[in-house]
C-alpha positions in Angstrom: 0.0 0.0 0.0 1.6 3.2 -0.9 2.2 5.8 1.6 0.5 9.0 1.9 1.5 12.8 2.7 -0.8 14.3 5.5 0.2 17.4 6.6 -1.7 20.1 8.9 -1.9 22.5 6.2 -3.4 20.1 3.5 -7.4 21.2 4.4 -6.0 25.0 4.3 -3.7 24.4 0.9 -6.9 22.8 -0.8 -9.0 25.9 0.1 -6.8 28.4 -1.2 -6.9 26.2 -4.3 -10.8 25.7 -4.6 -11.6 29.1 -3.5 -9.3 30.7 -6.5 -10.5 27.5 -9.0 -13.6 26.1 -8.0 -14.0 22.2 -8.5 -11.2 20.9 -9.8 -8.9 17.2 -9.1 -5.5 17.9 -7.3 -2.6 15.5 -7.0 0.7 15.6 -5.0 3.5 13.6 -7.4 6.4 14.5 -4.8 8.1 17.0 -2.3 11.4 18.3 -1.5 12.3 19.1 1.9 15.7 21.3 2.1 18.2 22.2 -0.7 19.8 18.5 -0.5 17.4 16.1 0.0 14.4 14.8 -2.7 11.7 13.3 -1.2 9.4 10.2 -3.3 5.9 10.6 -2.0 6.2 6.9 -1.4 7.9 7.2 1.8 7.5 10.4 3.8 7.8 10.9 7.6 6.4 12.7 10.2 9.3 14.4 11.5 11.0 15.4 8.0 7.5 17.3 7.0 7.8 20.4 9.2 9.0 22.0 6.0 8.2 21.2 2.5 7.8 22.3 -0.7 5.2 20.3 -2.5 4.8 19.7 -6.3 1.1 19.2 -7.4 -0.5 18.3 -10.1 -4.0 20.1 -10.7 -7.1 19.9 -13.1 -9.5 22.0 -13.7 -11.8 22.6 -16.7 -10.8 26.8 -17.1 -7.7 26.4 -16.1 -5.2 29.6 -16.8 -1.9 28.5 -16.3 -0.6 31.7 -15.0 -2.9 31.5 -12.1 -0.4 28.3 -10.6 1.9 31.8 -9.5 -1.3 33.3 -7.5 -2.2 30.2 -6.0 1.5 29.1 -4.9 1.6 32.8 -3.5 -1.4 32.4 -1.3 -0.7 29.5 -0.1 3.1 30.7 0.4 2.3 33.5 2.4 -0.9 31.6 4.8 0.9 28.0 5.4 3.8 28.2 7.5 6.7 26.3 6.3 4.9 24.9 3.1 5.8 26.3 -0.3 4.0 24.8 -3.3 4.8 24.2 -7.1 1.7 23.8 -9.2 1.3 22.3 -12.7 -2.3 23.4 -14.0 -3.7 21.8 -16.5 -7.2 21.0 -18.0 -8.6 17.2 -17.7 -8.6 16.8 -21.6 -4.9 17.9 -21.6 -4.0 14.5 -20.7 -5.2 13.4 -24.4 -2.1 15.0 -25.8 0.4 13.7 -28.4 3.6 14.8 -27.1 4.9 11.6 -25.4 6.5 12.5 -22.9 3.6 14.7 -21.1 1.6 11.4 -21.8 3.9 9.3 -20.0 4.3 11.8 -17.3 0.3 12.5 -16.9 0.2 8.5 -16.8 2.0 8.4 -14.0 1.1 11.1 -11.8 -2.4 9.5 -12.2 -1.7 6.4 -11.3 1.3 6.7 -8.5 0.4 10.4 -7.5 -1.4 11.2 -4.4 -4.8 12.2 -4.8 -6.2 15.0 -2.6 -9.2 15.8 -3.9 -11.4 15.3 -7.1 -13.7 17.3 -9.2 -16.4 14.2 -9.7 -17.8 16.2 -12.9 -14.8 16.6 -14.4 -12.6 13.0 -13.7 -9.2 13.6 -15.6 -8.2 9.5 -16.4 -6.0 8.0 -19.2 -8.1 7.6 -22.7 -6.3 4.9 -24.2 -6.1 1.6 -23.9 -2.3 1.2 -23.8 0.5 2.3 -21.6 2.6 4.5 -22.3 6.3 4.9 -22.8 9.3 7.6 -22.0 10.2 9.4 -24.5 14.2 9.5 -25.8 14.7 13.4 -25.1 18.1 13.4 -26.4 17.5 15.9 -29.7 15.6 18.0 -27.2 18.5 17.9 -24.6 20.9 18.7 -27.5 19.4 21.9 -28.5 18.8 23.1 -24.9 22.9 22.0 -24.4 23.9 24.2 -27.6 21.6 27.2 -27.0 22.3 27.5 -23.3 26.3 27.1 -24.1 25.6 29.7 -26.5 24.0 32.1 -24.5 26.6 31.5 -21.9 29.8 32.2 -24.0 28.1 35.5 -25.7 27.8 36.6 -22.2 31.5 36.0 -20.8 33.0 37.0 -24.7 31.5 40.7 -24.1 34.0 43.3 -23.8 31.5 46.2 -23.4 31.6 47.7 -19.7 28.1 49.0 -18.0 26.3 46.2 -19.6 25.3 44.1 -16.7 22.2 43.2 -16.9 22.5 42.2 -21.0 25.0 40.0 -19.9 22.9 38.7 -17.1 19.8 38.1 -19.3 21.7 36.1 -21.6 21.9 33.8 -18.2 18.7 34.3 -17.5 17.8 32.6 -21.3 20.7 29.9 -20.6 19.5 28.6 -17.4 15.8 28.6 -18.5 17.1 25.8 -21.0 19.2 23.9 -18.6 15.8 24.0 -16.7 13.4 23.0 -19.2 16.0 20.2 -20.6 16.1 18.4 -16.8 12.0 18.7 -16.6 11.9 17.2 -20.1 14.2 14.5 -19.7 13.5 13.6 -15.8 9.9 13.6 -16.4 8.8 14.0 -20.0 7.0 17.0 -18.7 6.9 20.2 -21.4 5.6 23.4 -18.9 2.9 25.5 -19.6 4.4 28.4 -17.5 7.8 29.7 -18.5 8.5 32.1 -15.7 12.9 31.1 -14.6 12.3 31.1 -10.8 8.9 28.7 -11.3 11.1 26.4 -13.9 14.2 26.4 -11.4 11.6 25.5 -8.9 10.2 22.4 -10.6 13.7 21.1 -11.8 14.6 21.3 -8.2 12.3 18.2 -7.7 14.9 16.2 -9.7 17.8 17.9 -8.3 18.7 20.4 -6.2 21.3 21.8 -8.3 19.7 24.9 -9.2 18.5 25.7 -5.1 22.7 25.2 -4.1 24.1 26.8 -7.1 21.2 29.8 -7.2 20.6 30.0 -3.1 18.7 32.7 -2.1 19.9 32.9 2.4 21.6 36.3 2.6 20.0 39.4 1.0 22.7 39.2 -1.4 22.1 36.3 -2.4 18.7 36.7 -2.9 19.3 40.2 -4.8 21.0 38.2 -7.5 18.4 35.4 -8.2 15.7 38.3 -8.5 17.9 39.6 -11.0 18.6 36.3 -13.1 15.2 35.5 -12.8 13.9 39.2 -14.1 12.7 38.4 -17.6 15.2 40.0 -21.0 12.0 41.6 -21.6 12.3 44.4 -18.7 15.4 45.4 -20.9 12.9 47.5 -22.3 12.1 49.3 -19.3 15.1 49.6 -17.6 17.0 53.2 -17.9 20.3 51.7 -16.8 21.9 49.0 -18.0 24.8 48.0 -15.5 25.1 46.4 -12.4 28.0 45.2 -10.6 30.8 43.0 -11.5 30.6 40.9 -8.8 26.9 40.3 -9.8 27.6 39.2 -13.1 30.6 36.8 -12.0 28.6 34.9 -9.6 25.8 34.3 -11.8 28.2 33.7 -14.4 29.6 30.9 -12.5 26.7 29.8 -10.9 25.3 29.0 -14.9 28.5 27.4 -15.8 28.6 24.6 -12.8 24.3 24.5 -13.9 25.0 23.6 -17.6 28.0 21.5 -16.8 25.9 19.8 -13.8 23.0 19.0 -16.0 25.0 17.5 -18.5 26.5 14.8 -16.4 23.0 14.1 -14.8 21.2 14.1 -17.8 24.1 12.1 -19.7 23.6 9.5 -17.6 19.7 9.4 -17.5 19.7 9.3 -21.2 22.3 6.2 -21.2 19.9 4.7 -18.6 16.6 5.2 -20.4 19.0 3.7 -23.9 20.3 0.5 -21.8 16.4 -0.1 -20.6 15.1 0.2 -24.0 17.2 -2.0 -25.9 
């Protein structure tokens, strides 16, 4: 019998949930619990749940994607100790024909956690077959050579008082490292694109991006607000520099991402080969 999460906070978390969505079918498909240590839903305990960060799964018929950041933020800011990654998604998503969001819908529905479910609307599988992980290794490969690219265009610029162009071309690199772990790791393609939600969600694979990216001084969190501000405030901005030091550590802090990601997924991709043949 597979273990359950129950947690204080889960009648409040599904509240804040309902009361911005209405009826809709919510599923935990993991948690983290500090920047080292990923957590299966299949064995939780007690004393390890005093803080988590929680990675749900939710359906519901309207469902606007960009809503997940509201929700997460409400819940954030009322349940002590809990933060919350949500994937929102409508029920007839799950008929896709990417193959990797149908294996990874597949599986959230039949290993996930259930917490509640909109009886109008029941999200199942609508196929009679099971099915199977896809080979990301093209997608990997382009994320590799477009986040190496955006790395080296920043460190080959000469031009002083550029900053924060530099720093937005790290912004665009580690979005790809991100979306290259999701996709291979769990077939999942996100609907939501914002850096800080996708370095959130790869951080339930590994917590590369939550040690490399750590946010415990004001400092510290200063500079991941400003990796994660999106290339499009370049428009906005009257000033385009901010300090060396900035730009180093994020700089580095991309590098040992990309070169991180590489070996993990290097090997995952091997793996998924070797089980395949």
């Amino acid at each position: 019998m597979k273990a359950t999460i129950e947690l204080p906070q889960t009648q409040l978390i599904l509240e804040i949930i309902t009361e911005t969505l209405g009826d809709c079918t919510v599923y935990v498909f993991g948690y983290k619990l500090n920047a080292v240590e990923i957590v299966s839903i299949a064995s939780p305990t007690d004393d390890l749940l005093a803080r988590a960060h929680l990675y749900l799964l939710v359906f519901v018929v309207n469902a606007d994607p960009l809503t997940a950041g509201i929700i997460s933020n409400q819940i954030h800011e009322s349940c002590t100790g809990i933060a919350v990654t949500i994937l929102l998604h409508r029920p007839t998503d799950i008929a896709t024909k990417l193959l990797g969001q149908q294996w990874f819908f597949y599986k959230i529905l039949r290993e996930g956690q259930r917490l509640c479910l909109d009886k109008k609307n029941v999200p199942y599988w609508p196929h009679d077959w099971v099915p199977k992980r896809e080979d990301s290794t093209n997608y990997w490969l382009k994320c590799e050579a477009v986040a190496n690219f955006y790395i080296s265009a920043a460190a080959d610029s000469a031009q002083f008082d550029l900053e924060l162009v530099k720093i937005s071309l790290l912004h665009q690199a580690a979005e790809q490292i991100a979306l290259a772990i999701i996709r291979v790791f769990l077939g999942y393609t996100p609907n939501v694109f914002g850096l800080s939600y996708l370095l959130n969600l790869s951080a339930y694979i590994t917590p590369l991006a939550t040690q490399l990216f750590p946010k415990a001084t004001a400092g510290q969190e200063r500079r991941y607000k400003m990796l994660c501000s999106p290339p499009t405030m370049l428009r906005h901005w009257c000033e385009l520099h901010a300090s060396e030091e900035d730009f180093t550590v994020l700089m580095q802090g991309c590098t040992e991402f990309l070169d991180g990601a590489r070996g993990l997924i290097s090997a995952e991709l091997k793996k998924l080969e070797t089980n395949q043949k």
